[in-house]
Biopython code that builds the backbone (N, CA, C, O; Angstrom):
import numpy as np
from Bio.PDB.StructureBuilder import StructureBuilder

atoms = [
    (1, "UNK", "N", (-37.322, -259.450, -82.258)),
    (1, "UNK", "CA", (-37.020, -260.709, -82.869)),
    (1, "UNK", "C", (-38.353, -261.416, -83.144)),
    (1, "UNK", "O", (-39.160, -261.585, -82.230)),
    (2, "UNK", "N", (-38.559, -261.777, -84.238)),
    (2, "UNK", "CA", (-40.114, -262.396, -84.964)),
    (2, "UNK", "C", (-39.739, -263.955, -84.013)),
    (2, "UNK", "O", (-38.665, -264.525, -83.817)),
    (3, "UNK", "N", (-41.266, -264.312, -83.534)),
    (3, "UNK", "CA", (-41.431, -265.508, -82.976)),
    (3, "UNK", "C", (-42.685, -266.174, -83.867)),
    (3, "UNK", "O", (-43.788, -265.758, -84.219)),
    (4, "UNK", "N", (-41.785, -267.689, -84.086)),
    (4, "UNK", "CA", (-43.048, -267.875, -84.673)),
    (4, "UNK", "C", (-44.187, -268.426, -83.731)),
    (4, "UNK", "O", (-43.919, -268.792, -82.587)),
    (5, "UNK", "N", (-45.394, -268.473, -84.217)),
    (5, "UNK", "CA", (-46.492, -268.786, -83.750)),
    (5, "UNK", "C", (-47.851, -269.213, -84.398)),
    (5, "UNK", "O", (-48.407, -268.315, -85.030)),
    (6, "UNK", "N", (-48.403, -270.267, -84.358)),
    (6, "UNK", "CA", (-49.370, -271.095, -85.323)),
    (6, "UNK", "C", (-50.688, -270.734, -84.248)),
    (6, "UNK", "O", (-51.835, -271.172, -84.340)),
    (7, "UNK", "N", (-50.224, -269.937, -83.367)),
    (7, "UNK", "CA", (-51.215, -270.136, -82.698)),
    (7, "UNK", "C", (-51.862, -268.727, -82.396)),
    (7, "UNK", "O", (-53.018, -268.532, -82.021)),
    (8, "UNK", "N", (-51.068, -267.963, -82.590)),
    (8, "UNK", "CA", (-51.594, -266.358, -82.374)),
    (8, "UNK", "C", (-52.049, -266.025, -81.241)),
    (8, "UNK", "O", (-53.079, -265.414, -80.958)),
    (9, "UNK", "N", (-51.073, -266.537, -80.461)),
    (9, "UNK", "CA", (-51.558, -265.991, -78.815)),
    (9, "UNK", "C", (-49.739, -265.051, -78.540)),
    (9, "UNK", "O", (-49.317, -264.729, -77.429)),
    (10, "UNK", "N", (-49.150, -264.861, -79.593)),
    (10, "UNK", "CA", (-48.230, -263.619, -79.157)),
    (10, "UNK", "C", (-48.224, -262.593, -80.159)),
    (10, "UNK", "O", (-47.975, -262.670, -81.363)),
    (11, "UNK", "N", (-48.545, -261.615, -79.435)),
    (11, "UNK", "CA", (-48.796, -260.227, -80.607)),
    (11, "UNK", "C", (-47.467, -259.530, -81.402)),
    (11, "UNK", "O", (-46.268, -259.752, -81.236)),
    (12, "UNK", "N", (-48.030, -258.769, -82.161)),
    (12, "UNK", "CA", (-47.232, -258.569, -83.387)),
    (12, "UNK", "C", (-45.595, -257.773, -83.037)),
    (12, "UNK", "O", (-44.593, -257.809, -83.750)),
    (13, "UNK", "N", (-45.819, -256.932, -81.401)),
    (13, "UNK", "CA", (-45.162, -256.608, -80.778)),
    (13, "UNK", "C", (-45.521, -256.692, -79.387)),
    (13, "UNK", "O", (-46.140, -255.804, -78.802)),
    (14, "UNK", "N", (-45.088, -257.875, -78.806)),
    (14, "UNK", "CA", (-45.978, -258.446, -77.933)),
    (14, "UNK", "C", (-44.773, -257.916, -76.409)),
    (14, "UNK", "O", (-45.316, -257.455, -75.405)),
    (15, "UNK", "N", (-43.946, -257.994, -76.429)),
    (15, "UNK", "CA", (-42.703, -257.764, -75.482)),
    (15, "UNK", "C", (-41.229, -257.187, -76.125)),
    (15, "UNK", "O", (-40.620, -257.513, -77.144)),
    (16, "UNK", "N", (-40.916, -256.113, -74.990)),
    (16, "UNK", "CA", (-39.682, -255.747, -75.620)),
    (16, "UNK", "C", (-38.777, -256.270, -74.436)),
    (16, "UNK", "O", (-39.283, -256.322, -73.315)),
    (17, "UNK", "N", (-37.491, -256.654, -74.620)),
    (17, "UNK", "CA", (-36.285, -256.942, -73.757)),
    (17, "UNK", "C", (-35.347, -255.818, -73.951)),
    (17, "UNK", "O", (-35.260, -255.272, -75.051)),
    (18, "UNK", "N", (-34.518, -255.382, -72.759)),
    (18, "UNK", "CA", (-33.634, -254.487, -73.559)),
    (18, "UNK", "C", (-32.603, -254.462, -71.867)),
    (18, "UNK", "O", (-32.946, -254.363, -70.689)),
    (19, "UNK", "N", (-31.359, -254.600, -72.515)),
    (19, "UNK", "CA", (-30.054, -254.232, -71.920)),
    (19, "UNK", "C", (-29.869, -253.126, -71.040)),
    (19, "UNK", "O", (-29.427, -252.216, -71.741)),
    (20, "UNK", "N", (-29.992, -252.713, -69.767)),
    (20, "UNK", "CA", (-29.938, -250.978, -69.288)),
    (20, "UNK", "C", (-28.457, -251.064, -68.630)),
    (20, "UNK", "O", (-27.491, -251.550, -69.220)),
    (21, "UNK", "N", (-28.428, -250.611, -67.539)),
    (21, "UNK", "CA", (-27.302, -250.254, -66.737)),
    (21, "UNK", "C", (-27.099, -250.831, -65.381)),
    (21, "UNK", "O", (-26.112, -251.085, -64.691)),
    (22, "UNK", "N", (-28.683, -250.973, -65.217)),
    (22, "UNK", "CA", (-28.337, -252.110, -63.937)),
    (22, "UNK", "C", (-28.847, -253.312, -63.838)),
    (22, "UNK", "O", (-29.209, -253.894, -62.816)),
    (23, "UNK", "N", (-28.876, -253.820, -65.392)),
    (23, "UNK", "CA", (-29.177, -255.409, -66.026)),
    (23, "UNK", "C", (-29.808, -255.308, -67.181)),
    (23, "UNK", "O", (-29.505, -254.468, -68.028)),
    (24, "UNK", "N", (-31.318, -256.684, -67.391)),
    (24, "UNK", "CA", (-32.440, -256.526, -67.958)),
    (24, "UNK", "C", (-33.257, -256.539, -67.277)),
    (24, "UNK", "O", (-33.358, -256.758, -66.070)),
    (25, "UNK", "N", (-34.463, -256.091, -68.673)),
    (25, "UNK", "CA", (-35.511, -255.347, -68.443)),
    (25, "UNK", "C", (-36.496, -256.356, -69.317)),
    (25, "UNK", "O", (-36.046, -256.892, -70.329)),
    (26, "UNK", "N", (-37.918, -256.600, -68.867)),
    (26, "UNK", "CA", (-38.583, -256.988, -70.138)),
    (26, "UNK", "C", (-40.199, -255.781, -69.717)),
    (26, "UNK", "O", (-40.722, -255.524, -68.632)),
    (27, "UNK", "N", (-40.468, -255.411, -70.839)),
    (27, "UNK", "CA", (-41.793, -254.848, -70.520)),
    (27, "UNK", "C", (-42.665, -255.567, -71.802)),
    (27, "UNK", "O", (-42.308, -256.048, -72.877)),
    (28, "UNK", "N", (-44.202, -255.366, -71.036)),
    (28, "UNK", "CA", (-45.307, -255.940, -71.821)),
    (28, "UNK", "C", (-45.559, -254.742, -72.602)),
    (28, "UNK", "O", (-45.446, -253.636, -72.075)),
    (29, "UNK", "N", (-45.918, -254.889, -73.917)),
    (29, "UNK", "CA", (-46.152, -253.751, -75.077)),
    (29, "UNK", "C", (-47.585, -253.483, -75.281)),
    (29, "UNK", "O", (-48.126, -253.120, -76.326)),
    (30, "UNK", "N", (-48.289, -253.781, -73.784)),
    (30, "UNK", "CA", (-49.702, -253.600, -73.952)),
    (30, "UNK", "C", (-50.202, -254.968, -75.012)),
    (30, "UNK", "O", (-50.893, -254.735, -76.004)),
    (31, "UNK", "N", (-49.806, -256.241, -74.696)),
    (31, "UNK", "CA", (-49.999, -257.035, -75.644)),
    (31, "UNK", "C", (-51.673, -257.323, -75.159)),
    (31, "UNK", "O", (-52.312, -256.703, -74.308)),
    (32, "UNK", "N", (-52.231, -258.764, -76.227)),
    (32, "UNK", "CA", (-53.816, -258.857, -75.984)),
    (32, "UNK", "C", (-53.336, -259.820, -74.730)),
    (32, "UNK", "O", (-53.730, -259.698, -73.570)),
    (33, "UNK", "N", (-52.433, -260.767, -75.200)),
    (33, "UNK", "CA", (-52.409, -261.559, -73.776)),
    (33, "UNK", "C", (-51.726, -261.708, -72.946)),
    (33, "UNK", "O", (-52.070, -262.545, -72.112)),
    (34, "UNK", "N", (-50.820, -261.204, -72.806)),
    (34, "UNK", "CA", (-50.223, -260.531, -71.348)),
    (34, "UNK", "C", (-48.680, -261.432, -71.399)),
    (34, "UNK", "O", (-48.302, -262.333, -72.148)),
    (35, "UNK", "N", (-48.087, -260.808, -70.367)),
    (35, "UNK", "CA", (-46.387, -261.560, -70.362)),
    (35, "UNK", "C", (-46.434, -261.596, -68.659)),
    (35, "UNK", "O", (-46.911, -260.675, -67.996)),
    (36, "UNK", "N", (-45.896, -262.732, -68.126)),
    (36, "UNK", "CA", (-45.454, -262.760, -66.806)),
    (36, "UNK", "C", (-44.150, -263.277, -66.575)),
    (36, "UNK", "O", (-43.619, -264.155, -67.255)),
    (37, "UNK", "N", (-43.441, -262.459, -65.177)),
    (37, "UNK", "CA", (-42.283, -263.544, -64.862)),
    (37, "UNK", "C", (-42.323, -264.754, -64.085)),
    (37, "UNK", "O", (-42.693, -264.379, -62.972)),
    (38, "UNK", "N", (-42.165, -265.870, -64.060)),
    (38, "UNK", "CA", (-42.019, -266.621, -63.130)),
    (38, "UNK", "C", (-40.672, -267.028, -62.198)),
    (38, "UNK", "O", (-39.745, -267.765, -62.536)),
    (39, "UNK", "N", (-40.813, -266.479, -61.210)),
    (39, "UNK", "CA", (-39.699, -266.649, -59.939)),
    (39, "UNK", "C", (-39.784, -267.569, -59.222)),
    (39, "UNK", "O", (-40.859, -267.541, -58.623)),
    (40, "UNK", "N", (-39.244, -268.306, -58.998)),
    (40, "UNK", "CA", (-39.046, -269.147, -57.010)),
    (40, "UNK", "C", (-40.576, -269.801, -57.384)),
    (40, "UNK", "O", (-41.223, -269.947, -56.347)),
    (41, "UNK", "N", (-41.170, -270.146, -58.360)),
    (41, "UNK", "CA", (-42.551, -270.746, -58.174)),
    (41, "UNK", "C", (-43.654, -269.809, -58.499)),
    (41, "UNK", "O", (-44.752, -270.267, -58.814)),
    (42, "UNK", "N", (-43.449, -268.562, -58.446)),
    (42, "UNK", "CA", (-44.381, -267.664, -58.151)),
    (42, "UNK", "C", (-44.749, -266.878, -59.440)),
    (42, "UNK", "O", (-43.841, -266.962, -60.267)),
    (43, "UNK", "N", (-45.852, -266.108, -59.876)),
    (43, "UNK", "CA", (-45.953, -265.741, -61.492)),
    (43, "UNK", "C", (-46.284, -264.232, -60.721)),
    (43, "UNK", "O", (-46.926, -263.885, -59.729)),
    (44, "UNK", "N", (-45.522, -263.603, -61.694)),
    (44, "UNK", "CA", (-45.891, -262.024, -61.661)),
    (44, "UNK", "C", (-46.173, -261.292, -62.807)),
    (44, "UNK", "O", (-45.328, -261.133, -63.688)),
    (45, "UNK", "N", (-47.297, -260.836, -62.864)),
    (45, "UNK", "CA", (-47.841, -260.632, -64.391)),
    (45, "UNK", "C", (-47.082, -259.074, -64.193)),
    (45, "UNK", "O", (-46.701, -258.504, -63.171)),
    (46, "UNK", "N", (-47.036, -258.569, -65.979)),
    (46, "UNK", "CA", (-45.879, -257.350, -66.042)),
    (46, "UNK", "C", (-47.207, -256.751, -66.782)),
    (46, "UNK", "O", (-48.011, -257.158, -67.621)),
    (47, "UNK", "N", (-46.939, -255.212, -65.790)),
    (47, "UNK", "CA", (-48.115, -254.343, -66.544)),
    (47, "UNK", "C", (-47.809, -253.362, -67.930)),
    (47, "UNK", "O", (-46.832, -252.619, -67.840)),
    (48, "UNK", "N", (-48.326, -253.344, -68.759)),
    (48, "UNK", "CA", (-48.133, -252.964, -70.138)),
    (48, "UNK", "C", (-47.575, -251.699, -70.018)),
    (48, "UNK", "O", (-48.212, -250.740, -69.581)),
    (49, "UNK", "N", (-46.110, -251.629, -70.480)),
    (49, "UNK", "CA", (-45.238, -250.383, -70.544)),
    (49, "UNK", "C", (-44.734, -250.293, -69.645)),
    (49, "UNK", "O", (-44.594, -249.070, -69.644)),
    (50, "UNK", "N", (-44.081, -250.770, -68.355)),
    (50, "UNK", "CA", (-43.766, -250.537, -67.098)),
    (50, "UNK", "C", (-42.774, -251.680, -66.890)),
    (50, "UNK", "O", (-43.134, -252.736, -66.371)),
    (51, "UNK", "N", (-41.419, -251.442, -67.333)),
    (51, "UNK", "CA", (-40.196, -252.300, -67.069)),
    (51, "UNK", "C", (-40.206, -253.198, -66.038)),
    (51, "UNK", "O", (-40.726, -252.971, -64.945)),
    (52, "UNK", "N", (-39.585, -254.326, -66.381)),
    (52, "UNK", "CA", (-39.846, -255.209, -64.894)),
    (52, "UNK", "C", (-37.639, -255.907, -64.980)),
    (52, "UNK", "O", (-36.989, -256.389, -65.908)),
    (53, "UNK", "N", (-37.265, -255.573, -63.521)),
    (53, "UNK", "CA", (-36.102, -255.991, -63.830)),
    (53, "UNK", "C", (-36.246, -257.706, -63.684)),
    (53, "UNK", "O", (-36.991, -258.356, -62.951)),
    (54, "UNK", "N", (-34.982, -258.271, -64.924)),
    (54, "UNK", "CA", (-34.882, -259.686, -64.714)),
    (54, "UNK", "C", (-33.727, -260.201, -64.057)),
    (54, "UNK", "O", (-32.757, -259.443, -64.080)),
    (55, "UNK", "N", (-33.577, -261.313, -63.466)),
    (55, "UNK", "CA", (-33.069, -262.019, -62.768)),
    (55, "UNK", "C", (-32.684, -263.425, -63.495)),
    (55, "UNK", "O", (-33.611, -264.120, -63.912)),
    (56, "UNK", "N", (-31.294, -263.876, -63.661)),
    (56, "UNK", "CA", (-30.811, -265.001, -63.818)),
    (56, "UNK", "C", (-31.669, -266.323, -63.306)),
    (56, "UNK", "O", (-31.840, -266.374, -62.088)),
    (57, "UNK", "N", (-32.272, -267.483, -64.165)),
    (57, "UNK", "CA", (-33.331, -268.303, -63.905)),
    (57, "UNK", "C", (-34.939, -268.144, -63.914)),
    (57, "UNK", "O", (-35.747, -269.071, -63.980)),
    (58, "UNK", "N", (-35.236, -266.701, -63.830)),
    (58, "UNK", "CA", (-36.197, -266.153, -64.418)),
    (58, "UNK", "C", (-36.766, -266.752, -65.865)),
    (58, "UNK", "O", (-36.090, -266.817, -66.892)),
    (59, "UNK", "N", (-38.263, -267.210, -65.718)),
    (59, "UNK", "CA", (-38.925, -267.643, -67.341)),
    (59, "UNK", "C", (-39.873, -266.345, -66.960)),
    (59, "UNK", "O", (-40.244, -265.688, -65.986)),
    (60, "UNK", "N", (-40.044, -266.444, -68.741)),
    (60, "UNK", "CA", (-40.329, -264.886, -69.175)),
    (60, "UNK", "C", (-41.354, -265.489, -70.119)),
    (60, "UNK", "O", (-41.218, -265.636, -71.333)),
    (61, "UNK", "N", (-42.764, -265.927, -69.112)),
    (61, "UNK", "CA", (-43.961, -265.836, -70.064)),
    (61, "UNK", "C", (-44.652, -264.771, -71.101)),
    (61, "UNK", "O", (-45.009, -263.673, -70.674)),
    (62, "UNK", "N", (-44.814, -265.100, -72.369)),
    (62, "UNK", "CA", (-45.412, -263.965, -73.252)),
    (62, "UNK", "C", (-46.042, -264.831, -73.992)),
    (62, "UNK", "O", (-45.398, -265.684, -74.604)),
    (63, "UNK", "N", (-47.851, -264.744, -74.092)),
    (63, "UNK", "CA", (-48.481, -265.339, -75.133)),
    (63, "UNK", "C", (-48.631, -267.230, -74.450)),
    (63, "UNK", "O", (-48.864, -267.591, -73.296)),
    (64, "UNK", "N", (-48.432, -267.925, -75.472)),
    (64, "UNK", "CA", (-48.144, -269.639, -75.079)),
    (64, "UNK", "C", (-46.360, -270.172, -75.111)),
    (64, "UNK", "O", (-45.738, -271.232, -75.031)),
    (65, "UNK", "N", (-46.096, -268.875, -75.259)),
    (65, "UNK", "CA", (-44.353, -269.376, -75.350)),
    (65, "UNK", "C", (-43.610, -268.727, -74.393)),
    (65, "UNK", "O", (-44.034, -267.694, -73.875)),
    (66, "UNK", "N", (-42.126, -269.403, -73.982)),
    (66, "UNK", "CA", (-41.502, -268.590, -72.628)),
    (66, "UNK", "C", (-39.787, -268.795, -73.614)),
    (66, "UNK", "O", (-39.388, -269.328, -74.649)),
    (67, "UNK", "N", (-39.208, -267.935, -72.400)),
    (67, "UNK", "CA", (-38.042, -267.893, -72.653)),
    (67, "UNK", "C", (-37.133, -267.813, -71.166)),
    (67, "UNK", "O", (-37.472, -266.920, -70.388)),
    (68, "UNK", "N", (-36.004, -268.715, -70.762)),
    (68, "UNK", "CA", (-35.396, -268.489, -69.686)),
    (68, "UNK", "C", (-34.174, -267.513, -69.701)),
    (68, "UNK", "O", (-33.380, -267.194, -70.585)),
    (69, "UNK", "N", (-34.293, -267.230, -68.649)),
    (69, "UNK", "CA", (-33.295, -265.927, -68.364)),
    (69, "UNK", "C", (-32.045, -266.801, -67.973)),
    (69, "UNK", "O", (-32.039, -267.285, -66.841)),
    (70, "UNK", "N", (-30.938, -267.052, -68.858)),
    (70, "UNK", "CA", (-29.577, -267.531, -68.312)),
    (70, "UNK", "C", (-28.995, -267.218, -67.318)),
    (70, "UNK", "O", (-28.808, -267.951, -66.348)),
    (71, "UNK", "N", (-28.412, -265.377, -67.522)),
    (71, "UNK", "CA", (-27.851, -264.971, -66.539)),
    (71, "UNK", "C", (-28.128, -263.343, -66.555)),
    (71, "UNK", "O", (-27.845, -262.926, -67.678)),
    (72, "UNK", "N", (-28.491, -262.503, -65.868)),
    (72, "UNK", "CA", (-28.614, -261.261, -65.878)),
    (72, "UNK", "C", (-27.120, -260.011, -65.228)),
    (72, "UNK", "O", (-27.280, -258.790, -65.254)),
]
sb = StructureBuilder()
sb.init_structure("model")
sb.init_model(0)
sb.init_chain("A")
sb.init_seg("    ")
for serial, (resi, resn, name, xyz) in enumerate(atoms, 1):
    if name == "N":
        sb.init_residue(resn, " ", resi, " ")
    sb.init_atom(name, np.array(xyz, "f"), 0.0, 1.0, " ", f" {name:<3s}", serial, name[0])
structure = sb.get_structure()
């Protein structure tokens, strides 16, 4: 899904999300500036190509923009 951005701190394929079997998933696509989750307070940066499961209330840093996790 195209995000916009004036600012070019999220890459052209910067994060993929995707539906599996025992929830979601977001992995970093090897972006320039990185994606983290933030949990309970805490930031966990996601290493490029290496699925990270998500959790309901979960924000899903990528670039200068986030997205919250409703419900997983």
């Amino acid at each position: 899904m195209p995000v916009d951005d004036d600012t070019r701190s999220v890459s052209k394929t910067h994060l993929a999300i995707a539906l599996t079997r025992r929830g979601i998933t977001a992995t970093d696509r090897n972006s320039t500036n990185g994606s983290a989750i933030l949990r309970q307070g805490a930031e966990h940066l996601l290493v490029g190509g290496q699925p990270a499961e998500l959790r309901g209330g979960d924000v899903i840093r990528f670039g200068d923009r986030s997205l919250t996790v409703e419900q997983a």
